[in-house]
Steps between C-alpha positions, in 0.01 A plus 500: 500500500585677172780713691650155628519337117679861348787491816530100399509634174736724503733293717491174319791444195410609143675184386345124546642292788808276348362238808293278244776493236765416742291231649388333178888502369612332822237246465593456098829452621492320835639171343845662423451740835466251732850357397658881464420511885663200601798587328516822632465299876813328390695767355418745799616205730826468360569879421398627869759135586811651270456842578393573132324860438243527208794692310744317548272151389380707180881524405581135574236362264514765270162676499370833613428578878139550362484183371727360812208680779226315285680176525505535893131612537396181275343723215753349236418291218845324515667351190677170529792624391472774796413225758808329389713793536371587852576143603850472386598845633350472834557122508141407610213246335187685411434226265429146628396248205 
């Protein structure tokens, strides 16, 4: 039994697992998350629809492609002022009131 715990041992990582952080910050966050994805529903919709790449969307709205790939995969805490932007240069309504 003792040779079974040092092989674990000397398998497992040195550093703690990232898994409970990552889950309590998506469940801090789910409020604004939850939106972020169906954004990024919309704005995959209408990019795969106008033949848009990632790059190419970063450079019409004026961000980085990092920020652009985030946007897509609905891990972005949008700005108004960046919703409005997407919405007038793709011509699309992510914001019904």
């Amino acid at each position: 039994m003792g040779n079974i715990i040092e092989k674990l041992q000397k398998l497992s990582s040195k550093e703690p697992s990232k898994f409970v952080l990552k889950a309590n910050w998506r469940k801090t966050n789910k409020y604004w998350l939850d939106y972020s994805r169906k954004v990024a529903i919309k704005l995959n919709m209408t990019l795969s629809d106008k033949n848009i790449t990632i790059e190419e969307f970063a450079k019409l709205i004026g961000t980085t492609t990092e920020n652009a790939s985030l946007m897509v995969k609905g891990q972005y805490n949008f700005t108004i002022r960046e919703l409005a932007k997407i919405e007038s240069e793709l011509k699309i309504n992510l914001l019904i009131i």
